[in-house]
C-alpha positions in Angstrom: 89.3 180.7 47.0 89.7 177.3 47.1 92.3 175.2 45.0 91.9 171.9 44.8 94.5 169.3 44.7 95.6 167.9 41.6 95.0 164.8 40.8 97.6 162.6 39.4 96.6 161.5 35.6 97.6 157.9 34.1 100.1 159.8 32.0 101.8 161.3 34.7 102.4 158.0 36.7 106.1 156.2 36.7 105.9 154.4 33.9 107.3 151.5 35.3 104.0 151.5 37.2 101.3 151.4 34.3 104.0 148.7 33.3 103.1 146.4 35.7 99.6 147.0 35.7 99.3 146.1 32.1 100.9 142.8 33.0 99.0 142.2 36.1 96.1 143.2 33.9 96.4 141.0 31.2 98.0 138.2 33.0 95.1 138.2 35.2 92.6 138.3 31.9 95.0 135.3 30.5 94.0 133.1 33.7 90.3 134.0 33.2 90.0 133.1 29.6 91.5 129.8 30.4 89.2 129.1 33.2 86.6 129.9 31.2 87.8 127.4 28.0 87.9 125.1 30.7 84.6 125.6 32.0 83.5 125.1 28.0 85.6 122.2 27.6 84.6 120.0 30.5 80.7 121.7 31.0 78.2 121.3 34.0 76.7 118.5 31.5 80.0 116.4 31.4 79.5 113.2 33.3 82.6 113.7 35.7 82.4 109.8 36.8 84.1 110.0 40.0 82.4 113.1 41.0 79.3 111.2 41.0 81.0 108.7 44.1 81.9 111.8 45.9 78.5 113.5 46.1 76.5 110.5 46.5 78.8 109.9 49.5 78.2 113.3 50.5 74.7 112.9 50.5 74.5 109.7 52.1 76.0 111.3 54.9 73.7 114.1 55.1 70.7 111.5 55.3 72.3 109.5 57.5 73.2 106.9 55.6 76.4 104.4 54.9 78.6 105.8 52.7 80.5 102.9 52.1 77.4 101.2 50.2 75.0 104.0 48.9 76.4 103.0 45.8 74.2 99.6 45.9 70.9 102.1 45.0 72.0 102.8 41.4 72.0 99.9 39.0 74.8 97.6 38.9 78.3 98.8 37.5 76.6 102.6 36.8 78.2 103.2 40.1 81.7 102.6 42.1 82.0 102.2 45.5 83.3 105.4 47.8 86.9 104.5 48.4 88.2 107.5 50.3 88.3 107.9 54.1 84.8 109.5 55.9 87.0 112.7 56.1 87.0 112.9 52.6 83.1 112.4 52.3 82.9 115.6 54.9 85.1 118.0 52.4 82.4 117.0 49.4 79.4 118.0 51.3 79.3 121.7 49.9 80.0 120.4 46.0 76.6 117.9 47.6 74.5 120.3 48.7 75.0 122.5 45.0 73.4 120.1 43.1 74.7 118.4 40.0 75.3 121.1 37.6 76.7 123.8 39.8 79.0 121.0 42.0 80.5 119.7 38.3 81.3 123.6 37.7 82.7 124.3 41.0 85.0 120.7 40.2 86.1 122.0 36.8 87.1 125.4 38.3 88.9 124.2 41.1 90.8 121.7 38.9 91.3 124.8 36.4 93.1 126.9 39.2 94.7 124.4 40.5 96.3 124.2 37.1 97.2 127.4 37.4 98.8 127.0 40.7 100.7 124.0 39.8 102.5 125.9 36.7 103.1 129.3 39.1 104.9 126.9 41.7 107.0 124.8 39.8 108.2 127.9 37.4 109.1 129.2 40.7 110.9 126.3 42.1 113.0 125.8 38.5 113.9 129.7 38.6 113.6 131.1 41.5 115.8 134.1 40.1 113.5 135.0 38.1 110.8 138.1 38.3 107.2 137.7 39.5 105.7 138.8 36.3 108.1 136.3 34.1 107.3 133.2 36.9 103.8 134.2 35.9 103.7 134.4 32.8 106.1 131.2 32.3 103.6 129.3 35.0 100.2 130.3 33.5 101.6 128.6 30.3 102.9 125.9 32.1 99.9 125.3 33.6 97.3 126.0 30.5 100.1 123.4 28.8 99.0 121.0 30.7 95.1 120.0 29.3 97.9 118.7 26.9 98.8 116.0 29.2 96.0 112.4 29.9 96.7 112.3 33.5 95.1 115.9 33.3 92.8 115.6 30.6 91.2 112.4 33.0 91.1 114.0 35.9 89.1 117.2 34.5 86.4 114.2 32.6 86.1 112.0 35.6 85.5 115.6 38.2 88.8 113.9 40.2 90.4 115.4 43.0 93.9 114.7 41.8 95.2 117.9 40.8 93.6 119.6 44.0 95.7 117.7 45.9 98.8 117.9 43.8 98.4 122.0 44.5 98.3 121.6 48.0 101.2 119.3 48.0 103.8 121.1 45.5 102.7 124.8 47.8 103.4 122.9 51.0 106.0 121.0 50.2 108.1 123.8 48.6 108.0 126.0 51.3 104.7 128.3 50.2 102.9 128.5 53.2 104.2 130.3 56.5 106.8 128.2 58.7 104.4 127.1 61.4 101.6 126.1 59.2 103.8 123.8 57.0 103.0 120.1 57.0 99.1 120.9 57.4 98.0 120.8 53.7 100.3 117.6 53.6 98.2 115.7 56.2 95.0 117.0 55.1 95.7 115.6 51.4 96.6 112.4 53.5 93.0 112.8 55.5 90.9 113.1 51.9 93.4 110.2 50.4 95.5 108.2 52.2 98.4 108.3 49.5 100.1 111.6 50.2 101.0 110.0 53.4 104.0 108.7 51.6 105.3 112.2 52.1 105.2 112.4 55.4 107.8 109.5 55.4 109.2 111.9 53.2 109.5 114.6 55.5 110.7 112.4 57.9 114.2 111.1 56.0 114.9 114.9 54.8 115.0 115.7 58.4 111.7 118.2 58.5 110.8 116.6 61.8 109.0 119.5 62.7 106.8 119.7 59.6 106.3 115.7 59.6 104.8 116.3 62.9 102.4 118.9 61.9 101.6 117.1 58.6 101.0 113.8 61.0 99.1 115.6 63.7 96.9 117.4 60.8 95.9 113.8 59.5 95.4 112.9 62.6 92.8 116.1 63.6 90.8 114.7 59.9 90.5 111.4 60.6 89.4 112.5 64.2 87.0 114.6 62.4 86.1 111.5 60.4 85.5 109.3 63.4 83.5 112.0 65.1 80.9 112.4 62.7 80.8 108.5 61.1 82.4 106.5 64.1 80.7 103.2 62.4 81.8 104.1 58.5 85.4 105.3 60.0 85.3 101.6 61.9 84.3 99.8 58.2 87.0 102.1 56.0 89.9 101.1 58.1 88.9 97.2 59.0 87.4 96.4 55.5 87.4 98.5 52.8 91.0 100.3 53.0 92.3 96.0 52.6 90.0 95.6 49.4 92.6 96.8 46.6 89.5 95.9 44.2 87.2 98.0 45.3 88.2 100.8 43.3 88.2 98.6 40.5 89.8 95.7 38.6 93.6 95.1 39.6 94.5 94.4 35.9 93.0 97.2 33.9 95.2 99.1 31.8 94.5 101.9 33.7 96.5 100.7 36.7 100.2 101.5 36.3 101.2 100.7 39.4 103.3 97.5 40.4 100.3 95.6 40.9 98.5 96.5 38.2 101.7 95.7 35.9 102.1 91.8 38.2 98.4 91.4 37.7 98.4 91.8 33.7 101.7 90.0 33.6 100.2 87.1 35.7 96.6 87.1 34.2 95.3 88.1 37.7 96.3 88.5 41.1 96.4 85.0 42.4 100.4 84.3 43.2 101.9 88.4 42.4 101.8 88.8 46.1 105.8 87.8 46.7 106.7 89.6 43.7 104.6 92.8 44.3 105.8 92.7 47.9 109.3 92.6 46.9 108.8 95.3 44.0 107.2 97.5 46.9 110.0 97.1 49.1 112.8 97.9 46.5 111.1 101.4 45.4 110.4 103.0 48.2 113.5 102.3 49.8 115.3 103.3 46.9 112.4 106.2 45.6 113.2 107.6 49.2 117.2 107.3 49.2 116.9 108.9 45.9 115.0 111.4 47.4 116.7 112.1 50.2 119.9 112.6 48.3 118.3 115.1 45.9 117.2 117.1 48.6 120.3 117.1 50.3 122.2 118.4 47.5 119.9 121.3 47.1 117.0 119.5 44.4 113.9 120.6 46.7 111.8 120.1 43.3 113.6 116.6 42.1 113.3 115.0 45.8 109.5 115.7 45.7 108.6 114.2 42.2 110.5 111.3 43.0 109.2 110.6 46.1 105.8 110.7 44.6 106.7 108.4 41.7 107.6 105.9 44.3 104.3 106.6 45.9 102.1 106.1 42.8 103.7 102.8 42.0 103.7 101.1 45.6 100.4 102.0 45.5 97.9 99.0 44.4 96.1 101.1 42.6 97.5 103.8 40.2 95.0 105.4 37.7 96.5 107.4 34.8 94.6 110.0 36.1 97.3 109.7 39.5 100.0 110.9 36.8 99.1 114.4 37.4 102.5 114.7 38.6 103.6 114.5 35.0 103.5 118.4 34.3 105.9 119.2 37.0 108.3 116.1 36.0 107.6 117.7 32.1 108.1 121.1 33.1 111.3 120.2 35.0 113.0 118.2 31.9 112.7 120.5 29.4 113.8 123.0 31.5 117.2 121.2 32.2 117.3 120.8 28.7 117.9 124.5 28.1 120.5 124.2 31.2 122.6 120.9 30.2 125.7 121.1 27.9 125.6 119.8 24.1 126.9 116.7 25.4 124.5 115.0 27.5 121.8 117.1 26.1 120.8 114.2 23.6 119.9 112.3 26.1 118.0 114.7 28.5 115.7 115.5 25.1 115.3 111.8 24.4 113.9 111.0 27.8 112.2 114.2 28.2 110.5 113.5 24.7 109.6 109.9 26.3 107.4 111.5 29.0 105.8 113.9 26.8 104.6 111.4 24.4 103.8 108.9 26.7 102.1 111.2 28.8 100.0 113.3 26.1 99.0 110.6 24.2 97.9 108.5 26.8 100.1 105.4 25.8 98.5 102.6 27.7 95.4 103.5 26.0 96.7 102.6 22.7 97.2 98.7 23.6 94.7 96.3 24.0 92.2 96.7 26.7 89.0 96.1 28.1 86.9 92.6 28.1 90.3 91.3 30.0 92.1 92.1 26.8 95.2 93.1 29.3 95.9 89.6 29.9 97.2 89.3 26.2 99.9 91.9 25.8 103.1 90.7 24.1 106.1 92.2 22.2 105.9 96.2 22.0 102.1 96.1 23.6 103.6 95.3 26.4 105.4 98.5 26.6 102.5 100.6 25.6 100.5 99.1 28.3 103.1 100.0 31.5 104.9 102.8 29.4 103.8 105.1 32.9 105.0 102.4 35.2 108.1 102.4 33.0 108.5 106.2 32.8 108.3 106.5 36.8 110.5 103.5 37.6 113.2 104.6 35.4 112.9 107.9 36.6 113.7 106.8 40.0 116.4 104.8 38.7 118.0 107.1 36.6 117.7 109.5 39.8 119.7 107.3 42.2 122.4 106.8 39.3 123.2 111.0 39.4 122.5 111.5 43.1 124.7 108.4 44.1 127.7 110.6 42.1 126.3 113.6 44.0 125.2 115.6 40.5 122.0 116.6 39.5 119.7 114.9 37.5 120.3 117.2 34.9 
């Protein structure tokens, strides 16, 4: 006679065990419903804008055509120029070869878990004490949270890559990957945009050396990649079109909250901000990276990374809203100290935190005047309105070398 074993039944498991799995279980259905209000939210029909310049880049390619003016087929203003390095036109060819619909899902997706991702590693970073189950719980919410915030909200309409490359950045950057692979997701963010390469200089004043090489040689490898497969577009991007700040768009559109943007509205145009913008550049990033440098060396991983890519988004000459992804994180952070700080400066943690928030989830500069060169007129508390991001990230960085220069945290 045979006996067979016995088999262990869901009741007679640790309990401890069928704990977790109910978490993992519905943590894991929490992420799924979100992707899929998402996917509702922001459908295949959606226009996403600037996914548009990516795929018909994309397809250029594939037909052997210039990427740099397939936008001249469509008719005038329905379509922006492709801005991005030829490496960036390479990583779009999949979404290209989907076809509309399916290529505006796989976007919305991506951008959905990257969300997710986002939230999971900046929990993580602001308690790392914590349990798996309460950074994911705490992150998924932090993440969803987000769809709360413009920056976000634009990204997701216009199908941009900006919270893509603000996962691979905050994962890399905070120490996510294995040892010898860190600094690769780094340079290949700099290979798609050129802009994360401000934290490569970042790398470099922390004293990563190793990973700054890595995250150099990576860019490197794409825009070898680049070359290889476009040698004359590769030739035109970094002769021509990398020097033509309008190419994007106009300089003085409330959109733009970088320096230049703020110079060129101040100015009414760009003709003569060229000392001024200069001299703006120079002060942030050597005080953005200082500030930076000091946070990280007293211990602020998180802090020395959101500054340093404040500084980047306003030395660059052109900062969309939708570039303010890095909002949640610097969000997320604040009211996180707030629960940390005592009574005492806790008034004015809340007031600035609350400064952000609003600023960032109701899309401030979109409540002044805009449009038909409208920018050119702000005065009195419009004026505010119009740069409140470029003011949010400059006094950031500000406020930042103030408590790092007396070795405390921001906090």
């Amino acid at each position: 006679m045979t006996i067979s074993p016995v088999r262990p039944t869901t009741s007679s498991r640790p309990p401890a065990l069928r704990t977790n799995r109910r978490r993992t279980a519905l943590l894991a259905a929490a992420a799924a419903v979100f992707l899929g209000l998402c996917l509702l939210r922001w459908n295949p029909f959606a226009l996403q804008y600037d996914l548009r310049v990516y795929v018909v880049a994309s397809r250029a390619f594939l037909h052997g055509q210039d990427i740099y003016t397939a936008h001249h087929a469509f008719p005038k203003d329905m379509l922006l120029g492709f801005t991005y390095p030829p490496f960036a036109a390479l990583v779009f060819v999949p979404v290209a070869l989907l076809g509309t619909g399916a290529g505006r899902v796989v976007m919305t997706l991506a951008s959905a878990s990257a969300l997710i991702v986002i939230g999971l590693v900046t929990v993580r970073a602001l308690r790392p004490n914590w349990s798996r189950y309460s950074v994911a719980a705490a992150g998924l919410a932090v993440g969803a949270a987000g769809v709360a915030l413009e920056p976000v909200r634009s990204s997701f309409d216009l199908g941009q890559i900006n919270l893509l490359l603000l996962a691979m950045l905050l994962v890399d950057l905070l120490g996510h990957l294995p040892r010898r692979y860190r600094g690769v997701l780094v340079g290949i963010a700099t290979g798609i945009k050129l802009t994360p390469g401000i934290f490569i200089l970042y790398l470099l004043v922390t004293r990563r050396f190793r990973e700054a090489v890595v995250a150099s040689a990576a860019t490197a490898a794409t825009m070898l990649a680049g070359a290889i497969a476009m040698p004359t577009g590769t030739w035109q991007f970094f002769t021509k079109y990398m020097l033509d700040p309008s190419r994007p768009g106009a300089t003085h559109f409330i959109s733009n909250q970088s320096w230049r943007g703020v110079f060129a509205r101040l100015a009414g145009g760009v003709q003569g901000i060229a000392p001024a913008w200069a001299l703006a550049v120079a002060l942030t990033l050597a005080i953005g990276l200082w500030t930076a440098k000091r946070a990280y060396d007293h211990g602020y991983r998180l802090e020395s990374i959101l500054l340093t890519a404040l500084t980047g988004v306003l030395i660059s000459p052109i900062s969309w809203t939708g570039h303010f992804v890095w909002a949640l994180p610097i969000c997320a952070l604040l009211w996180f100290r707030v629960v940390e700080v005592s009574s005492g400066k806790r008034p004015v943690l809340v007031a600035f935190a609350a400064l952000w928030t609003v600023s960032i989830a109701f899309g401030l500069p979109w409540t002044a005047p805009h449009l038909g060169d409208k920018e050119y007129t702000l005065r009195g508390f419009d004026l505010f309105l119009g740069n409140s991001y470029t003011i949010c990230a400059a006094t950031t960085i500000l406020l930042g070398a103030y408590e790092f220069r007396r070795r405390k945290s921001i906090a």
